[in-house]
GUDO-90797 format. One record per residue (C-alpha): residue in one letter; residue number from 1; x, y, z. Coordinates in steps of 0.05 Angstrom, whole numbers. Example, Ala and Ser with C-alpha at 12.3 -4.5 7.8 and 13.67 -1.06 7.14 Angstrom:
<site><rest>A</rest><nr>1</nr><c1>246</c1><c2>-90</c2><c3>156</c3></site>
<site><rest>S</rest><nr>2</nr><c1>273</c1><c2>-21</c2><c3>143</c3></site>
This chain:
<site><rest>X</rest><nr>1</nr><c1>-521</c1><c2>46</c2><c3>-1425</c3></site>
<site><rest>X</rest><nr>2</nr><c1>-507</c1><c2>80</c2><c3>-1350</c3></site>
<site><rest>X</rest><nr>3</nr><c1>-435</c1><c2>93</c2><c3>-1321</c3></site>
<site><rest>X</rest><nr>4</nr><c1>-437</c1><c2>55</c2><c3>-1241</c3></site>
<site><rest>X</rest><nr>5</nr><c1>-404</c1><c2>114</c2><c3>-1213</c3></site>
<site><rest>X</rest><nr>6</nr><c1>-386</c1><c2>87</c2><c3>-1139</c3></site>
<site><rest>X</rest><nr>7</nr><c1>-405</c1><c2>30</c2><c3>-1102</c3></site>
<site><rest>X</rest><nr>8</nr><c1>-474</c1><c2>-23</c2><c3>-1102</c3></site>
<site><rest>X</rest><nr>9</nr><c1>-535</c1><c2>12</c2><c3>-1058</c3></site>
<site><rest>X</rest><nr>10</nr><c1>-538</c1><c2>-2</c2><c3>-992</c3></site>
<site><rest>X</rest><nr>11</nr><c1>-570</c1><c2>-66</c2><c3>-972</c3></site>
<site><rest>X</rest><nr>12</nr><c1>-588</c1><c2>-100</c2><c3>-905</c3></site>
<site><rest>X</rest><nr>13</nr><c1>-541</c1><c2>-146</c2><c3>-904</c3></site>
<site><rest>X</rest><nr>14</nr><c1>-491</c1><c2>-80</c2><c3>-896</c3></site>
<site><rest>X</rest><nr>15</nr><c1>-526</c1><c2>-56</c2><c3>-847</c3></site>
<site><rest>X</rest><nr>16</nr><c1>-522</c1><c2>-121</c2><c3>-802</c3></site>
<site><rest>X</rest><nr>17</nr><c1>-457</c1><c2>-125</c2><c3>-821</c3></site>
<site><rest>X</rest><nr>18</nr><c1>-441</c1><c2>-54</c2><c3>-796</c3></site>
<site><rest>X</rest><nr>19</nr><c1>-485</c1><c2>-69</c2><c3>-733</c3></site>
<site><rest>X</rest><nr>20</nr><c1>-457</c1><c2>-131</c2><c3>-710</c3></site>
<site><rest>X</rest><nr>21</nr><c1>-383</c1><c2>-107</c2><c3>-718</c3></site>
<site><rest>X</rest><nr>22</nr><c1>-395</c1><c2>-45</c2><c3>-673</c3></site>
<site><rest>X</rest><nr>23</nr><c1>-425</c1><c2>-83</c2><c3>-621</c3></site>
<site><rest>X</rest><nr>24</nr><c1>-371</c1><c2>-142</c2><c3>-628</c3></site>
<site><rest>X</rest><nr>25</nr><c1>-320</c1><c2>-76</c2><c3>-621</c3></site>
<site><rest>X</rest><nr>26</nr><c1>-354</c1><c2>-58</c2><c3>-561</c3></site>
<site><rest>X</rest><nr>27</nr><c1>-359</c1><c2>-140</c2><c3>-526</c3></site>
<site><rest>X</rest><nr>28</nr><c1>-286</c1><c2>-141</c2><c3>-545</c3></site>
<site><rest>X</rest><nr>29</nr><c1>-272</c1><c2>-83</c2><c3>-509</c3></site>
<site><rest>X</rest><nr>30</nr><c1>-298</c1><c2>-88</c2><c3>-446</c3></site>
<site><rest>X</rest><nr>31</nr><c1>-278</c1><c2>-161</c2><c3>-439</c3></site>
<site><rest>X</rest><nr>32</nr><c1>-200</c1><c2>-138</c2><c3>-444</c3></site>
<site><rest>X</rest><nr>33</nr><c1>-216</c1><c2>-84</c2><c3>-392</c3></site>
<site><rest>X</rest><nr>34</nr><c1>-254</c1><c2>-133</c2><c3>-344</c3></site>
<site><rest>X</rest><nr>35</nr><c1>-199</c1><c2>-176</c2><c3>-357</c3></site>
<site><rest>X</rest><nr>36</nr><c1>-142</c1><c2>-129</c2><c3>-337</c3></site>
<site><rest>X</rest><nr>37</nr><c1>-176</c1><c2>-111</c2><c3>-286</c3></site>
<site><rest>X</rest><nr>38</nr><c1>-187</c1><c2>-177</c2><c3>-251</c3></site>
<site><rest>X</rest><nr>39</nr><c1>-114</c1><c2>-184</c2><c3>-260</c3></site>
<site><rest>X</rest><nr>40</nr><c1>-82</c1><c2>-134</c2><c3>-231</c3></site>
<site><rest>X</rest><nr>41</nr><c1>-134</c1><c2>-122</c2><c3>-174</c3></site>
<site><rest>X</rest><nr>42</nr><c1>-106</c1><c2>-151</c2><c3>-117</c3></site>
<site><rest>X</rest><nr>43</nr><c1>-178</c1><c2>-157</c2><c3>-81</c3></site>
<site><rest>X</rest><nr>44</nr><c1>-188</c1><c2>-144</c2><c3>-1</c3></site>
<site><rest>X</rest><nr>45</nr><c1>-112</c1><c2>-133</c2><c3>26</c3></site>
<site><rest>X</rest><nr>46</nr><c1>-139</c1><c2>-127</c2><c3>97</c3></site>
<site><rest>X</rest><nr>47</nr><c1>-149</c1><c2>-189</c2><c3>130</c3></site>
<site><rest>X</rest><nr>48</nr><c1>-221</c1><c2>-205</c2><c3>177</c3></site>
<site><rest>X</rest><nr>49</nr><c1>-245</c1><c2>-131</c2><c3>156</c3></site>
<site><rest>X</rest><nr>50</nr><c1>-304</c1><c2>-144</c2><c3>180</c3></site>
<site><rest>X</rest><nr>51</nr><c1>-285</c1><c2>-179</c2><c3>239</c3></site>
<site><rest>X</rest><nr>52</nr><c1>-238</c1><c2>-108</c2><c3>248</c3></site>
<site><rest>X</rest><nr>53</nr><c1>-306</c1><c2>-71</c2><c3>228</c3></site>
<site><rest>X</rest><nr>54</nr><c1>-330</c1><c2>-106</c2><c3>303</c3></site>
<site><rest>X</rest><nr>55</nr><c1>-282</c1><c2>-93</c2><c3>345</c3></site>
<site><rest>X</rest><nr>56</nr><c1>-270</c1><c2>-19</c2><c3>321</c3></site>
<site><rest>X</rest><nr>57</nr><c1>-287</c1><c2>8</c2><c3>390</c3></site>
<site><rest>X</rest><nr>58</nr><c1>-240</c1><c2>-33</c2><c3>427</c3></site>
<site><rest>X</rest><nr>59</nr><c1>-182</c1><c2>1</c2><c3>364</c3></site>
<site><rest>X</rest><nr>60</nr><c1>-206</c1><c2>75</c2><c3>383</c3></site>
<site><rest>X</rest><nr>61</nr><c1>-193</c1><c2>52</c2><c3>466</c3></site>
<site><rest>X</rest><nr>62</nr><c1>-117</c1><c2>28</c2><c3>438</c3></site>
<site><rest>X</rest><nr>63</nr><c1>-113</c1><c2>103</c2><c3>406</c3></site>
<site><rest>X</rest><nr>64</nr><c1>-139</c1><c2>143</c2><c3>470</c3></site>
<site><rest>X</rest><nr>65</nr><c1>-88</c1><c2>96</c2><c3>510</c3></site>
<site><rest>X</rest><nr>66</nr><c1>-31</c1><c2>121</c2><c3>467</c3></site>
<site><rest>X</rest><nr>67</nr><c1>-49</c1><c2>184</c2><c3>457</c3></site>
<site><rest>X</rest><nr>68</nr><c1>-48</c1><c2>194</c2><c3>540</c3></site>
<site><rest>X</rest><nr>69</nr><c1>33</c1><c2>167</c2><c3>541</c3></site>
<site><rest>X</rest><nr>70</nr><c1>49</c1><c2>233</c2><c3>484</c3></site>
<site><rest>X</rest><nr>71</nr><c1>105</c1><c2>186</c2><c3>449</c3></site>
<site><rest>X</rest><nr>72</nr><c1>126</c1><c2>221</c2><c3>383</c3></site>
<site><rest>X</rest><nr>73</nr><c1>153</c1><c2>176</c2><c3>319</c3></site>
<site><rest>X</rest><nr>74</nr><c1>187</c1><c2>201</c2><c3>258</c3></site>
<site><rest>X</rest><nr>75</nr><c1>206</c1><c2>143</c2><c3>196</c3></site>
<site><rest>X</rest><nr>76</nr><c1>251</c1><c2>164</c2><c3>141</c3></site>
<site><rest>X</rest><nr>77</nr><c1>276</c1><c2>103</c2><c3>86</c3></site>
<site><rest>X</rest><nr>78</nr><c1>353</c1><c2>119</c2><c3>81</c3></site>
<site><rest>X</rest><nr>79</nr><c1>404</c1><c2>91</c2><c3>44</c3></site>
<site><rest>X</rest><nr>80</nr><c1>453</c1><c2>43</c2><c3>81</c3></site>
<site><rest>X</rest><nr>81</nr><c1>521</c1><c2>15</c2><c3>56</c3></site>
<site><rest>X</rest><nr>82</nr><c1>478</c1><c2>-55</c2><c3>47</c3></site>
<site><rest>X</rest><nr>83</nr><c1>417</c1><c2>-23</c2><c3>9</c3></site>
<site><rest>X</rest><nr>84</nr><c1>346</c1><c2>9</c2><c3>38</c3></site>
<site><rest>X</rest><nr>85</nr><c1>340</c1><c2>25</c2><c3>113</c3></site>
<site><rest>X</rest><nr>86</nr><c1>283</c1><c2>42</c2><c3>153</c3></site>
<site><rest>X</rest><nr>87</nr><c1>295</c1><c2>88</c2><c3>211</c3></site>
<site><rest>X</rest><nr>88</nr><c1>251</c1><c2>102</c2><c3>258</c3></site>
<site><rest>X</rest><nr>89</nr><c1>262</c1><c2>160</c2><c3>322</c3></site>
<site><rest>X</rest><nr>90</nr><c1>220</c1><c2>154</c2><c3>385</c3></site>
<site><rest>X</rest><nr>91</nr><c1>211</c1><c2>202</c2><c3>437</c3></site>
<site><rest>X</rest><nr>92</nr><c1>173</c1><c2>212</c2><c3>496</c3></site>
<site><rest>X</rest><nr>93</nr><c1>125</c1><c2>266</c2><c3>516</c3></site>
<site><rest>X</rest><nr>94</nr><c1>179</c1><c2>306</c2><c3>540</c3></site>
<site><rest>X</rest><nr>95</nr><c1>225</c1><c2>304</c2><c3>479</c3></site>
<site><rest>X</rest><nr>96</nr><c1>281</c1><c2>256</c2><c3>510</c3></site>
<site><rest>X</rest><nr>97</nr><c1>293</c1><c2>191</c2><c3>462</c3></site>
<site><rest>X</rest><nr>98</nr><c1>257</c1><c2>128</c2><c3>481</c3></site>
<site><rest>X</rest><nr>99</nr><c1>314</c1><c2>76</c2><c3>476</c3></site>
<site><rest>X</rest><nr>100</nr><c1>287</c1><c2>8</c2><c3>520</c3></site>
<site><rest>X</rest><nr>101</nr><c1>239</c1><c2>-8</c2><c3>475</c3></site>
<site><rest>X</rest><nr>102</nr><c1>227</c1><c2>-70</c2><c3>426</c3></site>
<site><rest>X</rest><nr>103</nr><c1>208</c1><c2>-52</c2><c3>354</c3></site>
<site><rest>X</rest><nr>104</nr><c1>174</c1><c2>-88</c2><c3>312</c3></site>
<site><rest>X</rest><nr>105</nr><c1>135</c1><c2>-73</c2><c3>245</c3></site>
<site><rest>X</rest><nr>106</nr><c1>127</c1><c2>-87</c2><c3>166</c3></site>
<site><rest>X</rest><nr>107</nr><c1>134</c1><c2>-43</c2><c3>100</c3></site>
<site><rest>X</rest><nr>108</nr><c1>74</c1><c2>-50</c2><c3>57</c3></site>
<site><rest>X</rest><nr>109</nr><c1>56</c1><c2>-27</c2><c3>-23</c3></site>
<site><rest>X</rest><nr>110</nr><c1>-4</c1><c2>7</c2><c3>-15</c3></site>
<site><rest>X</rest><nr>111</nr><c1>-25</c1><c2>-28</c2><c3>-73</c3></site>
<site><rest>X</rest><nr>112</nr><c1>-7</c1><c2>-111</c2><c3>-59</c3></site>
<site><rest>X</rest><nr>113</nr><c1>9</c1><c2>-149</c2><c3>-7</c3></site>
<site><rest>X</rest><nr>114</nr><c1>71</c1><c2>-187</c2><c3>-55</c3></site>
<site><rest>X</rest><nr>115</nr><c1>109</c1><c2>-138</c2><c3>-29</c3></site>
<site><rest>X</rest><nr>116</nr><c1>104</c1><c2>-140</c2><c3>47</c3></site>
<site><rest>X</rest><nr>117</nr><c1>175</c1><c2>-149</c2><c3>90</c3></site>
<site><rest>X</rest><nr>118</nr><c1>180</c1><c2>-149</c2><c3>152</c3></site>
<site><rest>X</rest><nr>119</nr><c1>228</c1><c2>-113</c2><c3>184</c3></site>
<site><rest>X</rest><nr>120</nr><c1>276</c1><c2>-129</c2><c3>242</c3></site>
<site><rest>X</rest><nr>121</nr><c1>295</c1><c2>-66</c2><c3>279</c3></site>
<site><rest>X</rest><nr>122</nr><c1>354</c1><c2>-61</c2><c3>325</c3></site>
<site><rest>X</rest><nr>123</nr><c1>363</c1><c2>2</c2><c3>375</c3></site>
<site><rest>X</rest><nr>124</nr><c1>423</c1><c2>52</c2><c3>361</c3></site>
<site><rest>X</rest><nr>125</nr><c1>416</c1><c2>96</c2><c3>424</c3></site>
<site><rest>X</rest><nr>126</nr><c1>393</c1><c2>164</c2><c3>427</c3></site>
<site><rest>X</rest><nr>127</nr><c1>314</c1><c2>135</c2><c3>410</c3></site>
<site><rest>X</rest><nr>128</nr><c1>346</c1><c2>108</c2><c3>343</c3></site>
<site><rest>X</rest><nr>129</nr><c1>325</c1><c2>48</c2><c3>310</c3></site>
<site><rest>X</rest><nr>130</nr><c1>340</c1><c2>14</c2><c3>245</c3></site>
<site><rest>X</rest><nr>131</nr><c1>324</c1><c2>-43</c2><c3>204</c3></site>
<site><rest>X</rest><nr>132</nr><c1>349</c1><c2>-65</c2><c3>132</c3></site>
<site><rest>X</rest><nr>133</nr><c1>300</c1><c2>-73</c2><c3>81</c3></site>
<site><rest>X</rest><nr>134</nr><c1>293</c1><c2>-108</c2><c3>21</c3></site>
<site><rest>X</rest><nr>135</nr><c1>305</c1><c2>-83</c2><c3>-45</c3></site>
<site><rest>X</rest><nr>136</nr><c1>248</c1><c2>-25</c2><c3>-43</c3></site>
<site><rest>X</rest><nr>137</nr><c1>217</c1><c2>-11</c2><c3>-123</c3></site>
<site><rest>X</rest><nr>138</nr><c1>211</c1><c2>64</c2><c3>-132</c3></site>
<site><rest>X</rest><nr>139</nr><c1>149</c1><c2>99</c2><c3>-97</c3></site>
<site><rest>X</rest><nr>140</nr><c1>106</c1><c2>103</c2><c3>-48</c3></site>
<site><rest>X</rest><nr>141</nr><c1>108</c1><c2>52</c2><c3>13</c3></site>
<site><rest>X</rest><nr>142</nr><c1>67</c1><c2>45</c2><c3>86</c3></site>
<site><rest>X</rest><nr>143</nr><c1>101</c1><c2>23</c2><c3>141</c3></site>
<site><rest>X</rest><nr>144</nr><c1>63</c1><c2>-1</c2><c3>203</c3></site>
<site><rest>X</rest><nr>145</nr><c1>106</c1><c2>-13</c2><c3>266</c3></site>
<site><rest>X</rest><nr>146</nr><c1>91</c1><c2>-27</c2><c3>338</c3></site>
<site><rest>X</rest><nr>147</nr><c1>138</c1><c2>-10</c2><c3>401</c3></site>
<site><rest>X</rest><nr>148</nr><c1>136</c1><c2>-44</c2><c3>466</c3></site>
<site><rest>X</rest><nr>149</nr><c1>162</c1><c2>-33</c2><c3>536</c3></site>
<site><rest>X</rest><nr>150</nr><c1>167</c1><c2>-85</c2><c3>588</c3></site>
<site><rest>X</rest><nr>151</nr><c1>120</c1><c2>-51</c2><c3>625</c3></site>
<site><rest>X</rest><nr>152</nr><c1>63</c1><c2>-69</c2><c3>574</c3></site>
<site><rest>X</rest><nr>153</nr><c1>65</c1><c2>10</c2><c3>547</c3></site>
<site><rest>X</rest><nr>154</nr><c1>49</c1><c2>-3</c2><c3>473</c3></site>
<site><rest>X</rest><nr>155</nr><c1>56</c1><c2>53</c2><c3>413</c3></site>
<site><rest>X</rest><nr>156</nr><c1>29</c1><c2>33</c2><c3>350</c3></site>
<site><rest>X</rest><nr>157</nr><c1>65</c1><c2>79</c2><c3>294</c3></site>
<site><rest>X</rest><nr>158</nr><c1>44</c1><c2>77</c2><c3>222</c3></site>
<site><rest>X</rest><nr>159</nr><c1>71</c1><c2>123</c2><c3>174</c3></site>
<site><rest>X</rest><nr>160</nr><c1>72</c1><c2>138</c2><c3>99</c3></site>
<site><rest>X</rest><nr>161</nr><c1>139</c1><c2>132</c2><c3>55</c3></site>
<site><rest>X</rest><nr>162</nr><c1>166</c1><c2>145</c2><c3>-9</c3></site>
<site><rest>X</rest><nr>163</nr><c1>230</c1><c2>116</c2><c3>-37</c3></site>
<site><rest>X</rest><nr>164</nr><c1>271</c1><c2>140</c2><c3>-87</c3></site>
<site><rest>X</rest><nr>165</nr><c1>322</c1><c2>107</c2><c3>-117</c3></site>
<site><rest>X</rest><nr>166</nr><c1>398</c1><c2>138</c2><c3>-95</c3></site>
């Protein structure tokens, strides 16, 4: 008579067994990362890249033009008795505020475009202008603005943000 002490020897049907669950571990896997990935991947967020890819001579010409009027811009995200302002400060090369101009522009994620606004700025005096935004989630946010004079003198102003809730 023999004692079994432990379990059966190892056959091949183990082994397959073994096998195909680590490799079934591994499909399973990667098919929940490709999947969370394809979801919250936004894809291209720029619009006619390549078409911007093109014309990218023409956008360094726009720079050099701006750079020559010496305008300075500072944005700060402030809180306002109706929620999340944008504030934005021109000046001119000399330092004195920049008040006759017409502001335009839109806060971005950096991550998705879901959460674009536009924004509507009205001029304060003193080179001031504000413009409510929308309820703003915690972090980091791009705005993008453009100022125009009658004249045709364009500044294009685009500027990194972070909000914090107050």
């Amino acid at each position: 008579m023999s004692a079994r002490s432990g379990p059966g020897p190892l056959r091949g049907v183990h082994v397959w067994s073994a096998l195909a669950a680590f490799f079934l571990l591994v499909i399973a896997v990667n098919a929940t990362f490709i999947t969370l990935a394809l979801r919250t991947f936004p894809g291209e967020d720029v619009r006619r890249s390549y078409l911007q890819g093109l014309h990218y001579n023409e956008t360094l010409a726009d720079r050099r033009a701006q750079a020559k009027l010496g305008w300075r811009a500072s944005a700060i995200l402030s809180t306002g008795a109706s929620g999340p302002l944008v504030e934005v400060r021109i000046r001119d090369r000399d330092g004195a505020p920049l008040s006759d101009l017409e502001l335009s522009g839109v806060l971005r994620r950096p991550a998705t475009a879901n959460a674009d606004a536009q924004l509507a700025f009205v001029a304060l005096g003193d080179g001031l202008y504000i413009a409510p935004a929308p309820s703003l989630a915690p972090g980091q946010w791009r705005l993008r603005a453009q100022a125009r004079r009658r004249n045709g003198e364009r500044f294009d102003l685009e500027r990194s943000l972070q909000w914090r809730l107050p």
